[in-house]
N, C-alpha and C positions, 0 to 999 in steps of 0.2 A: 504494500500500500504506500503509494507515494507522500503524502500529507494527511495524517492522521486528522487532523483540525482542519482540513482545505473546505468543509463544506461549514463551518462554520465562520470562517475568517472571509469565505468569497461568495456572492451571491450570483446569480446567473444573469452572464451577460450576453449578448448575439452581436454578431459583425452590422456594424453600419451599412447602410444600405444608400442608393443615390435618390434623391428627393421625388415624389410623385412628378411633381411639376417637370422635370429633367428628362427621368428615364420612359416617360410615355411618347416622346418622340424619337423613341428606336427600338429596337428588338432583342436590346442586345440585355446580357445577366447585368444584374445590378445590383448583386450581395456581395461587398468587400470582404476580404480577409479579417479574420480577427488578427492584431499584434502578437509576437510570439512572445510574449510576458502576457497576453491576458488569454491565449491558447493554454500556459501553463497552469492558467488559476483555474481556468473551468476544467479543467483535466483534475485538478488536485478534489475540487468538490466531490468526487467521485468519493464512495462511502467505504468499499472494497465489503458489503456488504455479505452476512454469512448465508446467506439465499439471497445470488440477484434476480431477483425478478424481471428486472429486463430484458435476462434472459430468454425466459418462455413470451415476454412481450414482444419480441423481434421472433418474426416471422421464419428468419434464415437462422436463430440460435447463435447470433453472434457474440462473441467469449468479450464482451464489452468493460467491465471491470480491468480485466489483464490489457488492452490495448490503451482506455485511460493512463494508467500507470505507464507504460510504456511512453505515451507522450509525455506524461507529467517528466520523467527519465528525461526527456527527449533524444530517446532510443527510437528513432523512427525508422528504419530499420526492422525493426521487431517489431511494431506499431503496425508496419505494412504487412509482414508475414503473420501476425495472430487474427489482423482483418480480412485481408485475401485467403485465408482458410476457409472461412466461413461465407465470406459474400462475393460472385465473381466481377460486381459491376459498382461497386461502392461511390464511382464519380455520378452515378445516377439514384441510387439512393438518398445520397447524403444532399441532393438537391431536391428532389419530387417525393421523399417518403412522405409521409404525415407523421413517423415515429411514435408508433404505439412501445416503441421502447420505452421512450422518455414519460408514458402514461402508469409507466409500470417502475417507473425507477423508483426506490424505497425512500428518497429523500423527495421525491412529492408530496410523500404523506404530508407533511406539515410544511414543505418549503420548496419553491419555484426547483423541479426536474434538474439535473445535468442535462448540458448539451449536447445530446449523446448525435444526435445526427451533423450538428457542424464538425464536433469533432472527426466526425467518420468522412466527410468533406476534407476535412484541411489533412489526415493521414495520408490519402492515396492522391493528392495533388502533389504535396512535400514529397509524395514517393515517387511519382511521375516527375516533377524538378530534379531531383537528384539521382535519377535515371535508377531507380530499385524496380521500376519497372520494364521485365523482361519479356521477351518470348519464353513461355514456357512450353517446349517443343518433344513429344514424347521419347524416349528412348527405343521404345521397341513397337512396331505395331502388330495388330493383332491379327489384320486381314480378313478383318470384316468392316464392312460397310453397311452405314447408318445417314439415310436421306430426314432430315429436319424440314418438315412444311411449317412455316412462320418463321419472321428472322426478331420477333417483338423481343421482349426481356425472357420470356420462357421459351423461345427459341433457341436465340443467344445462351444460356445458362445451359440449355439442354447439348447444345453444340461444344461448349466449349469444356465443358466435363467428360462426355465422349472424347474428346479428341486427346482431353490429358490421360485419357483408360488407354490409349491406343488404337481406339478406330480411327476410319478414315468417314470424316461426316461431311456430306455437302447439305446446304442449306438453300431452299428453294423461297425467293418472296415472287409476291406477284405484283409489289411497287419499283419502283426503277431505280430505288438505292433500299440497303438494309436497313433494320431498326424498328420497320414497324410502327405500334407507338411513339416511340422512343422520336423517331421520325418525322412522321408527318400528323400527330395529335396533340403532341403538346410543345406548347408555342417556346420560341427563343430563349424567351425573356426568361424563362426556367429552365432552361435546358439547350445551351448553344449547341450545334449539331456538329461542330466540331470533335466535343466532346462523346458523342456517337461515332461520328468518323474515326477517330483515335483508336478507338478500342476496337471497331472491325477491323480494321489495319492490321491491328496485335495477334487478332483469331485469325486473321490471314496469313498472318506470319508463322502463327502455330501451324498452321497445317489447313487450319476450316477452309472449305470453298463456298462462295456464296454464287450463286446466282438468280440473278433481278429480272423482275419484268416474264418471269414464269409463275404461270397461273395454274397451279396444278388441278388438273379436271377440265382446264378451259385449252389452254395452248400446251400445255405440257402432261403426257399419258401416266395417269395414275397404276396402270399397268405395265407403263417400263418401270416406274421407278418399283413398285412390289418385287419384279423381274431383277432387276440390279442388284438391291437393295438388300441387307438380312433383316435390317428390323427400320418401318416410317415411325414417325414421329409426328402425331398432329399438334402443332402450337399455333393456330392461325387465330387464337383469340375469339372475343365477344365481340361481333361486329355487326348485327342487326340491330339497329335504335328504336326503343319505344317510343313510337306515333304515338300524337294526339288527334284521332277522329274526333273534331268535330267540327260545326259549319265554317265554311272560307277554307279549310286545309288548302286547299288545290289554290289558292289565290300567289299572287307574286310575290315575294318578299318572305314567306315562310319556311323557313329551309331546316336542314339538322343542322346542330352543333358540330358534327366531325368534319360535316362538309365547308365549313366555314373555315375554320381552323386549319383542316388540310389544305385548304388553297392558300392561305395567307404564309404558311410554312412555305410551302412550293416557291412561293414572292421571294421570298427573305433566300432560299437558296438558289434565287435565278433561274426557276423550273419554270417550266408551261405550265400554265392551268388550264386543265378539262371544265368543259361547261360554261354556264351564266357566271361571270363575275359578281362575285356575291361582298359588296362593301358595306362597313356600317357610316362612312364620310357622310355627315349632315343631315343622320336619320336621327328620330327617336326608338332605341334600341329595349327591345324586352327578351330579355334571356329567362326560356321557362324551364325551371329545372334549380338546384342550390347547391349541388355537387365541386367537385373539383371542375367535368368540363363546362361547367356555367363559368365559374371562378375564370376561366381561359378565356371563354366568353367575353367576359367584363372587361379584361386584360386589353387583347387584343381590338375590342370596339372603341375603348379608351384610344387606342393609338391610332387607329383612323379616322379620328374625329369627332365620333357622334356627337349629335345635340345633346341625347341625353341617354343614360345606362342604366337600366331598372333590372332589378331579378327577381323573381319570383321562387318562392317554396310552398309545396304543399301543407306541410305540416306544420306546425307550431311557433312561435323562436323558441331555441334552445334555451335553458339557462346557462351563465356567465359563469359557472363551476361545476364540481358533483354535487350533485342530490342523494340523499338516501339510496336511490334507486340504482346506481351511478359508483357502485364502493369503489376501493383503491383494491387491488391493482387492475381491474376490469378497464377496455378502450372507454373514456365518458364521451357521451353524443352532447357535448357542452358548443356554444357557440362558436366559430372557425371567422377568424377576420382576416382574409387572406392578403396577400399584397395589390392582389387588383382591384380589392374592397378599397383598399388606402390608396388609390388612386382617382377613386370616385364613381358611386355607384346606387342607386334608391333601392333598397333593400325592405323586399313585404315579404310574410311570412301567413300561413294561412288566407290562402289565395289561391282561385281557380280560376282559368283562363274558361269563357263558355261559347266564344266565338270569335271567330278572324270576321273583319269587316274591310271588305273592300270598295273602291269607288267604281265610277262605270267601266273602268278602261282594266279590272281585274288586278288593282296592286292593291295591294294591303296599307291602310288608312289607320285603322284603330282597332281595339281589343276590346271587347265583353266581358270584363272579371266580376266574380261575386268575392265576398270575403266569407270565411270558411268559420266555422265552431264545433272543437271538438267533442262529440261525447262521450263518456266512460263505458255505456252500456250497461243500467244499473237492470238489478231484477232481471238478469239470466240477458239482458238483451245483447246485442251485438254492438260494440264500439264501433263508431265512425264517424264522418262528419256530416254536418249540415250546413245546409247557406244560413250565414246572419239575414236576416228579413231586411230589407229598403237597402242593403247595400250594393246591386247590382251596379252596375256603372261604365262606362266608357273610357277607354284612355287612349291618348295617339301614340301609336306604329306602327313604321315604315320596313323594322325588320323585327319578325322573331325568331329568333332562335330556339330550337326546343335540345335541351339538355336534360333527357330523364331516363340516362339511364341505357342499356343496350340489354336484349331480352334473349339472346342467345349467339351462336355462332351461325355465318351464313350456311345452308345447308344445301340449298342447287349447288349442281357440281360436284364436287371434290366428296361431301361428305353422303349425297346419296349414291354416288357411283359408286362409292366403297360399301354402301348398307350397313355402316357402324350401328352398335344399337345406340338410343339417346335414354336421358333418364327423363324425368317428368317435367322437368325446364327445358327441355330442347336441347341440352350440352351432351357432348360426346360422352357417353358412359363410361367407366371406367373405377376397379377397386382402387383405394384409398392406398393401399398394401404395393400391387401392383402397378399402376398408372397402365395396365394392360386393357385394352377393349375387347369385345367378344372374337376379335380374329386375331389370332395368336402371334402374327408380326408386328402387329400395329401398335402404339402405344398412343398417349397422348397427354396433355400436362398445359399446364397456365390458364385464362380464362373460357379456352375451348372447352374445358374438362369442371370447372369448379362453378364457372361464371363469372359475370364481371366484379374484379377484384382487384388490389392495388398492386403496384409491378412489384414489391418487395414478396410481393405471395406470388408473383408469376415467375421471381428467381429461384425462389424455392421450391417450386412445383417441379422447374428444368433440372434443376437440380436431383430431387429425390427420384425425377424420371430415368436421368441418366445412368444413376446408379441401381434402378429396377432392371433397363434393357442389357445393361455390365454383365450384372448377374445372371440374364436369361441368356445373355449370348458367352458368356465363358464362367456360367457353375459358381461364379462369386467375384465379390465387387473389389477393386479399389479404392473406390470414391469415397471419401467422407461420408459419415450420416448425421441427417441433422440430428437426432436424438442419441449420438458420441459428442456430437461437437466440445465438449466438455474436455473430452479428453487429449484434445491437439494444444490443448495449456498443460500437460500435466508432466 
């Protein structure tokens, strides 16, 4: 334990960031460095606690106490190797998690979290600087091959764990560069794509092959690759969006949230964009939905100008803490002030959108919302909600965005030509044990397999995949398990 008294003597700070006003006019990250004198005090708050909970809070099991110490040291060095054990993509974590670590860190109970996700940022940057960042290149291979469909984070993680077993994995997307998500869903400003590029490069370097712009089931034969192949991999994610049927859908100006996003991505790296140019410049903007991709929403409408940025949520506002309902160390559903919030945004909660209203020429003009109350469902009844009475109303919009959510994996193509079975969501079926499907080559893993979830859960789905097909293809694994992870400290 580096500083026995560090979480007493330091309170919990975060890197400066560039001002709303500044960073809404470009694309680019906007979360400074912390100093490395106040890198070492938030390292030192760390408790070295005798059950971390952050542990089982962190989705990948990352050994987060010994890496702490390790910066506190500043032994980074060892700081990169007890991290890279555990998580293979940590320059993307430690930007887009939400850190249900830090929801579970035992000095929440009573005092503001460790920074457990900046920290996990500034390790594998300082490692990439000082070049501890290798090709990890296998020594022997094993002369089987393993095809990856999806290049998202539980592609990536699925690929890049095979390759250190000793297969030889090619990874098949069907957008024109890798990543996926990672790619073309979430905007810049969170995640420079540089940052993406880097780490393909590195899996390139190991051995991975990617290849772009194949659409397995559409332009590229799901039947050579079966033929090729000893074992596929479906990682192609959660990629159908939950519609809002109701009147005006069809009207101009109503689009998904991914499609938005992915063209303004496409902008910023000089790509073509397919389709209607979709802007929010000098609209009034309503993003329905309260998620992270609303929050991107907000972001990116922010930087094209809009007149005005409203979000809408179904449910309730959250409370500003836990509640009874809410213990420690459980994820709390407490309210989320995101950065695109702090750049400006009208925030309703309990709210239904009940019609798109268009003018004659079929663009979308204004919205139909009611305000919502919820009830408990006393006396056996069923909870739900109800409209407030006189609150129906009108408000002007030029675009909305709907952001709620994606309700399964595309299945034309790729996933009915193979007649995977599905479970009662529409996801590729698959045991918890196995990540195998009902045909005995096939496997599958990330939000194809679980549904839509946070990439820190689609690294570790690639992950515990990797090391289920290891085992089916050579009788036992190499790979790390999450539930040993404990033991690569010991």
């Amino acid at each position: 334990m580096g500083k026995p008294t560090g979480f007493i003597e330091f309170t919990r700070e975060l890197p400066s960031k560039r001002s709303p006003k500044e960073r809404v006019n470009d694309y680019n990250e906007f979360v400074e460095r912390l100093p490395e004198q106040k890198l070492n005090q938030q390292s030192a708050r760390c408790m070295n606690c005798g059950v971390p909970f952050c542990h089982s809070g962190c989705p990948l099991g990352n050994i987060i106490p010994e890496f702490n110490d390790a910066v506190y040291r500043k032994s980074w060095h060892e700081a990169y190797e007890i991290l890279s054990a555990t998580n293979n993509f940590p320059e993307f974590t430690g930007r887009i998690c939400p850190a249900p670590c830090e929801t579970a860190c035992v000095l929440g109970i009573n005092q503001p979290p460790v920074t457990i996700e900046e920290i996990e940022k500034h390790i594998i940057e300082i490692a990439f600087d000082k070049g501890f960042v290798q090709a990890r290149k296998p020594n022997i291979r094993t002369g089987k091959k393993v095809a990856v469909i999806g290049s998202g984070p539980a592609g990536m993680a699925a690929a890049a764990q095979l390759n250190y077993a000793g297969h030889a994995v090619t990874v098949y997307e069907r957008d024109d560069m890798p990543g996926g998500l990672l790619r073309y869903g979430i905007p810049d400003f969170k995640l420079e794509k540089w940052v993406v590029e880097r780490r393909v490069a590195l899996m390139e370097e190991e051995g991975v092959v990617f290849k772009c712009n194949a659409n397995v089931g559409v332009n590229t034969s799901i039947n050579d690759l079966l033929r090729e192949f000893h074992v596929v991999v479906l990682a192609g994610g959660s990629t159908i969006p939950r519609n809002l049927n109701i009147p005006g859908r069809e009207l101009k100006g109503v689009h998904f949230a991914m499609d938005f996003l992915k063209q303004q991505n496409k902008r910023v790296s000089h790509k073509p964009v397919e389709g209607e140019d979709i802007f929010a410049t000098s609209k009034n903007v309503v993003v329905i939905g309260g998620g992270d991709t609303g929050s991107d929403c907000v972001g990116t409408s922010n930087r094209h100008g809009a007149i005005s940025v409203t979000q809408f949520e179904l449910m309730p506002r959250p409370p500003e803490s836990r509640t009874p309902v809410m213990p420690w160390p459980t994820y709390p559903m407490t309210l989320k002030t995101t950065s695109s919030h702090e750049e400006g945004a009208h925030r309703h909660w309990a709210i239904a959108t009940k019609a798109f209203i268009g003018d004659k020429n079929g663009q979308l003009i204004a919205l139909k919302v009611v305000d919502l109350e919820w009830k408990s469902g006393k006396n056996g009844a069923a909870a739900g909600f109800e409209e407030r009475p006189g609150s129906e109303r009108e408000i002007p919009c030029e675009l909305a965005l709907l952001a709620m959510g994606f309700i399964h994996p595309q299945q034309e193509g790729l996933i009915k030509q193979l007649d995977v079975d599905l479970d009662e969501r529409g996801n590729v079926k698959a045991t918890d044990q196995s990540f195998q499907t009902n045909i005995q080559k096939i496997f599958t893993a990330g939000d194809m397999r679980r549904g839509q979830s946070l990439v820190v859960w689609a690294i570790s789905e690639g992950r515990e995949c990797a090391r289920k097909i290891d085992e089916y293809l050579m009788g036992s694994s190499v790979l790390e398990s999450k539930d040993k992870s404990y033991l690569i400290s010991i």
